[in-house]
N, C-alpha and C positions, 0 to 999 in steps of 0.2 A: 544429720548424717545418714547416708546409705546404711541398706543394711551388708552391702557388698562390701563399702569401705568400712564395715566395722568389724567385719570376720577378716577383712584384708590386717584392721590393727590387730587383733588379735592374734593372728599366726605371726605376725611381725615380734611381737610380746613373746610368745611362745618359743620361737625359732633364734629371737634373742638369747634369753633365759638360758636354752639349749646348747649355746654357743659360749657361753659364760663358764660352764663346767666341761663344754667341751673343745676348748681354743687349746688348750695344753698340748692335747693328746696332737692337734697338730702342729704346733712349735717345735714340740718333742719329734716329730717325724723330718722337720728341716734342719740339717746339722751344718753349721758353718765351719767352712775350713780357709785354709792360705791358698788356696787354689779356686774355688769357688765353696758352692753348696750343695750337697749332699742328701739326697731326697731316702730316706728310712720310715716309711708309711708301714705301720699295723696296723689293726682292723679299725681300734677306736681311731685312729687319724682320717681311714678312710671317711667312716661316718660323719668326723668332726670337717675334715671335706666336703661331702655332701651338705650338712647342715649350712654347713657358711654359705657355698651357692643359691642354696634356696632363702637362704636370708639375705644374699643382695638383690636376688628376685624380685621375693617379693617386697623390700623395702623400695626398689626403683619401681614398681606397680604402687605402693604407697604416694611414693614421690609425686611420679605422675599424679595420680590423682588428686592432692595436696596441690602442684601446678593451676590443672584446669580450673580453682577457683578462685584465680589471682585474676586482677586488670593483667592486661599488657605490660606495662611497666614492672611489674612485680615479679611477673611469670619470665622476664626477657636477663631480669638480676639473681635471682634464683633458680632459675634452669642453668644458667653460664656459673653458677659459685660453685658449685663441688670440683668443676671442672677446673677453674681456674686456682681454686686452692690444691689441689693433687698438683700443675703443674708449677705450683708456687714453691710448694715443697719439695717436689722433683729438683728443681732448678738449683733450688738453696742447697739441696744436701750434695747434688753432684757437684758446686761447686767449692763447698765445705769439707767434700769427703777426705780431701787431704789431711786438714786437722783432727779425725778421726783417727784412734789407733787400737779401737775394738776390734775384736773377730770378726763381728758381724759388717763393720765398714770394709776389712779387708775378706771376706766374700765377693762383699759387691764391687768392689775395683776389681777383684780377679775376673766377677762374671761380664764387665762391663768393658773389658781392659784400658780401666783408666790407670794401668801404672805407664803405660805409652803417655809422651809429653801430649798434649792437646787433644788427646781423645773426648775430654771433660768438654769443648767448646763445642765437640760436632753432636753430642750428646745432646746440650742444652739446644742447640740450630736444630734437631732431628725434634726435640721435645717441642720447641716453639712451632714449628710448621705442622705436628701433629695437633696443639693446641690451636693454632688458628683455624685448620680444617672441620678440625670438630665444632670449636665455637661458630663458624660460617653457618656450617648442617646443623647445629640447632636452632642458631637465631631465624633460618630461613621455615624450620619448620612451625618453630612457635609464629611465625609472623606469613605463614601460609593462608589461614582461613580472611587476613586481608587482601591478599589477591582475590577469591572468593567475593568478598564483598564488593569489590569496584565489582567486577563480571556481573554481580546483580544490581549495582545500583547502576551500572550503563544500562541495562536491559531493561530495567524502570524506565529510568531516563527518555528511553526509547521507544516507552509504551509497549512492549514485548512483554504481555504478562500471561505465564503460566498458568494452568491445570490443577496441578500439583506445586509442592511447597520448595521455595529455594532451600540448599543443603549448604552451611557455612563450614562447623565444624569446628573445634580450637574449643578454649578456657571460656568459663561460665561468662564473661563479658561478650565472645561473637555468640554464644548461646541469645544472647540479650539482644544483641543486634542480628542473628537471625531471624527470630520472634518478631523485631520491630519490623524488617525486611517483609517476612510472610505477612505479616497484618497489613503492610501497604500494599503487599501484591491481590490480597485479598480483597482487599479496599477497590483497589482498581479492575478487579474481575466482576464483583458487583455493579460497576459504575459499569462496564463493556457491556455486562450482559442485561443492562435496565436501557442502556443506548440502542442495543443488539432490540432488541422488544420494541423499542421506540419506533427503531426504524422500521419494520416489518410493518407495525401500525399503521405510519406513514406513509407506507409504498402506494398506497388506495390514491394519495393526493398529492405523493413527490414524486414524481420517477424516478429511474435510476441517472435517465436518460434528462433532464431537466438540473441535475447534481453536476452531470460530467458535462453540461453548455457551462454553467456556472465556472466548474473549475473546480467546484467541491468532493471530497471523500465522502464526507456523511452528512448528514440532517445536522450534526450536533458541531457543522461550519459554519451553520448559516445562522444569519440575526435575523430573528423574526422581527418586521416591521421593520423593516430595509430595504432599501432597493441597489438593485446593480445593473451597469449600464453596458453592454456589449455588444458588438456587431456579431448578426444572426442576419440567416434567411427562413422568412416566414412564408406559407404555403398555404392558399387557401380554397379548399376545397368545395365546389359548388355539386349538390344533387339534390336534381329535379323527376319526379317521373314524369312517365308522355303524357298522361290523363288525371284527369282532375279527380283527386280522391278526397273524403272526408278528414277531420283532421285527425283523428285515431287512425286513420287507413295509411294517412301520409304518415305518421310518426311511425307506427310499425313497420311499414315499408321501408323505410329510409333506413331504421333504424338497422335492420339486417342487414343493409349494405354498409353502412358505418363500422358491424363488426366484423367486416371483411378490411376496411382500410385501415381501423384502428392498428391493428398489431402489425401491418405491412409500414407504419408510423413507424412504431419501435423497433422494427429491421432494421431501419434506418437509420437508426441512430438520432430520430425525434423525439418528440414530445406534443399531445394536444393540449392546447392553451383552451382552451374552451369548444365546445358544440354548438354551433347555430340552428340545431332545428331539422334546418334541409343542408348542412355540411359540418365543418369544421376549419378552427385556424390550428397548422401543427406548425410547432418550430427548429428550425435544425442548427447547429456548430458551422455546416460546412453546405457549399453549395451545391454542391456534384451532391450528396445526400438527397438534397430535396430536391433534386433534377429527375436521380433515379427511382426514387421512391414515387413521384409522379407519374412515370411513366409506370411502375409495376399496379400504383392504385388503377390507372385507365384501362391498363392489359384486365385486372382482375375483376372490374367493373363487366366489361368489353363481356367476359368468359360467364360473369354470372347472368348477365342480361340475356345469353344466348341459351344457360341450362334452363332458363324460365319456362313451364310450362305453358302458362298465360302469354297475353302480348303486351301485358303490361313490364316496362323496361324503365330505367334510367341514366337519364343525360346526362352524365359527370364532363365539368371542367374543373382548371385549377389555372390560379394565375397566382405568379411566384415573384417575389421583392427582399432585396438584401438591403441591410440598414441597420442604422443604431437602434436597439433593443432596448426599454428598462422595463429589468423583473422585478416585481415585488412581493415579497411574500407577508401573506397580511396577517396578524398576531393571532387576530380573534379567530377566522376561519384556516388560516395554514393553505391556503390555496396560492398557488402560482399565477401572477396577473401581470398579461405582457402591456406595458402603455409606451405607443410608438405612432409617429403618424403614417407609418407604411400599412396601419389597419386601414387607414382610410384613402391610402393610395392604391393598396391589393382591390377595394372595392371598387375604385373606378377602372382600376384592372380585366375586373372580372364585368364591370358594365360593355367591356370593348372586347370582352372576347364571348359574350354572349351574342354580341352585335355581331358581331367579325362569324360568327357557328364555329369557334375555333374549340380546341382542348385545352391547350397547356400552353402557355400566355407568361412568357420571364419579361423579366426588365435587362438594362444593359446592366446596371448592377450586380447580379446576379451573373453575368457572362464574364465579368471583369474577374469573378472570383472564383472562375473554375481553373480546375487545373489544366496547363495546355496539354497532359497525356488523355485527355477525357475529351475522347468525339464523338458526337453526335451530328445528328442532319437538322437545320435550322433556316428560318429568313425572318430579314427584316419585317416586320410587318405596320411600323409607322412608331410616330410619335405620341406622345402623352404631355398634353401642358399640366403641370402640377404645380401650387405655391408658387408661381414667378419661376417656373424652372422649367424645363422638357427634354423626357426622359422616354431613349428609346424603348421600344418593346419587342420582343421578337417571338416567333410559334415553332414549338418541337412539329418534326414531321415525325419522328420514332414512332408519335404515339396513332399513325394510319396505318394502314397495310401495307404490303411491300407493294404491291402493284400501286396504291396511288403516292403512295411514299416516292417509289421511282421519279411519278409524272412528276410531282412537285419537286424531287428535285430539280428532273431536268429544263422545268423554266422558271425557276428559279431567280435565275439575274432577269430575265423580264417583269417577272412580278415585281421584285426591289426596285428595278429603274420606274415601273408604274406609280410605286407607291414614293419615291424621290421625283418623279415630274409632279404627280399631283401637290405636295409640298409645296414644289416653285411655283404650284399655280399651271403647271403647263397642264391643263385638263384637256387637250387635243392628244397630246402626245404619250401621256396615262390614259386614255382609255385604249388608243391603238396595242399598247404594252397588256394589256386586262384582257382584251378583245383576241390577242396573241395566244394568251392562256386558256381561255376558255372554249378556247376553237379545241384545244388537244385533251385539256381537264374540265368538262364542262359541271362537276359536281363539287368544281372548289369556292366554295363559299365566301371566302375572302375574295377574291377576284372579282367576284359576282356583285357584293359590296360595292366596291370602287369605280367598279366599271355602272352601277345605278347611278353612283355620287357625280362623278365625272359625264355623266348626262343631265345630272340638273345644274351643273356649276356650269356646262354650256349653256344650259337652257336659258339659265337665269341672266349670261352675256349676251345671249340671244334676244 
């Protein structure tokens, strides 16, 4: 026992006691008469007044306290008994009081005016509705700290966990299912904040950007040693310098232009699958992403090649493929490994836009999955036989300058009809379409291509 609740029995004892020699003196001040009753308070009454107040006080502070160590059930039949025996006895005497023929029964008819027929019925209906309202308000308060507990066990439920400690309130049993409550939420703050650690750890070798292709919240979605299969478009970045450098001259060199594209990656909402050296493959959700982010790597390429003080420079292309993805992430090392055969169809990608002097080299794949509010300036630029399939391929013009940007585009359809005669075979009629071009663009390299091929594919008829 408290030492609160043991000074609380003790003044209850005391203020008893007190009450025992001094009840008289207030009996003696209520005088009953045939009219009502008659209030004659002297000093000891007063006091014996006082006394009694402070003794229902603090008996109902007792009480209370006596409550909060009951289950539910116990607290819910014992908080409701005082109540429902006052109005038990209320009921009986108002409706007994007739057979009464004491003083003190005809007081309380006079005060009550039950000498009026049926007054006694509206009496017991006043007393019953006063007893349900109160029994309602207490039962709702004794059974309040279980509202309390759904509001925390949703917010468990819901993985919403707290700082500080949930507050239930009520008799020593939500005390116990507080306790149980806080220690789960506690449970689950250590488990957030060893996840929260985790991931920070892993951010080195999971992106944020690599979680949200996935579809994942966190690291602690993923199964390690699994794979998952998705359409992506992969991006694969080629740089070359102009001169032939040692192999530490080439790795440093590159390697400063890498940490210019890297994070121009993750603008975009990519991810690098790996580093080759002299590039990288990044992967993206969405294909406009790795269209634009292409284009910003060649602008930013384009800008650092120009602040060089030397003349040493590099040659960035990138040729770009949309396709089913599988990711895996492997148990031992935790690293992300893309396996798909558009690695090795980006590589003959990038063999044709080497050939071609071109930059930025998509598939039709890739064009199929932009969105139509997303324009750009483009052409055909041929086909690619792949696996028993062929798949066109087409060049951003974005990524030249406005002046030759213009020229291409405006011959445009000649170059395409060039590049569709030669297909049919018509190599008289593709070279005059090439020959068209280079008369107006003559440093378009793809033209220049065509228009050689289409002299030896006569030559060869010839």
């Amino acid at each position: 026992m408290k030492t609160s609740t043991k000074i609380l029995l003790i003044v209850n004892i005391a203020l008893l006691i007190a009450n025992v020699f001094l009840i008289r003196y207030l009996v003696a001040g209520i005088v009953p008469t045939e009219s009502g009753f008659v209030f004659d308070f002297s000093a000891l009454s007063w006091v014996a007044f006082a006394v009694l107040v402070l003794f229902l006080i603090s008996f109902i502070a007792l009480y209370v306290v006596f409550l909060k160590n009951m289950r539910l059930s116990n607290l819910l039949f014992f908080s409701t008994l005082p109540l429902t025996l006052i109005y038990g006895v209320f009921v009986v005497y108002v409706a007994k009081i007739g057979d009464f023929d004491d003083i003190t029964s005809a007081s309380v008819k006079a005060t009550l005016n039950l000498t009026t027929q049926g007054v006694e019925n509206l009496w017991i209906i006043l007393a019953t509705v006063v007893y349900l309202v109160l029994l309602f308000a207490l039962i709702m308060i004794a059974c309040r700290p279980l509202r309390n507990v759904e509001k925390v066990t949703q917010k468990l439920g819901d993985g919403r966990v707290k700082m500080e400690d949930y507050k239930i309130g009520g008799s020593k049993q939500f005390q116990e299912i507080e306790h149980s409550l806080n220690k789960i939420n506690y449970i689950y703050k250590e488990k957030d904040n060893k996840l929260k650690i985790a991931s920070l750890a892993t951010q080195k070798y999971l992106p944020k950007q690599l979680l949200n292709f996935l579809g994942k919240n966190g690291i602690e979605e993923l199964e390690l040693g699994k794979s998952i299969t998705k359409e992506g478009t992969i991006l694969y970045c080629d740089l070359k310098p102009n001169k032939t450098l040692s192999l530490e001259e080439n790795f440093n060199y590159i390697n400063s232009y890498l940490k210019v594209v890297a994070p121009l990656i993750k603008r975009y909402d990519g991810f690098v699958d790996k580093y080759l050296g002299d590039g990288l493959i990044a992967v993206f959700s969405k294909s406009q992403n790795a269209i634009e982010c292409a284009h910003a790597v060649l602008k930013a390429v384009d800008a650092r090649n120009k602040n060089q003080k030397k003349s040493l420079n590099i040659a960035s292309r990138i040729s770009i493929h949309t396709g089913n993805l599988t990711i895996s992430l492997s148990e031992e090392e935790k690293t992300p490994t893309v396996v798909s055969p558009i690695i090795n169809m980006l590589s003959k990608m990038e063999e044709i836009n080497e050939f071609m002097g071109g930059k930025l080299l998509f598939s039709k794949m890739t064009l199929d999955n932009l969105s139509n509010k997303f324009n750009f300036e483009y052409r055909y630029i041929g086909d690619l036989e792949y696996e028993k399939s062929v798949i066109s391929l087409y060049e951003s013009l974005d990524c030249y300058s406005k002046k030759v940007r213009e020229k291409l585009k405006k011959f445009k359809n000649e170059f395409e009809n060039g590049v569709r005669f030669y297909n049919e075979k018509r190599y008289s009629e593709a070279k005059d379409m090439f020959e068209k071009v280079l008369k107006k663009v003559p440093d378009d390299s793809a033209s220049f291509v065509y228009f050689n091929k289409c002299n030896e594919k006569l030559s060869e008829v010839a």
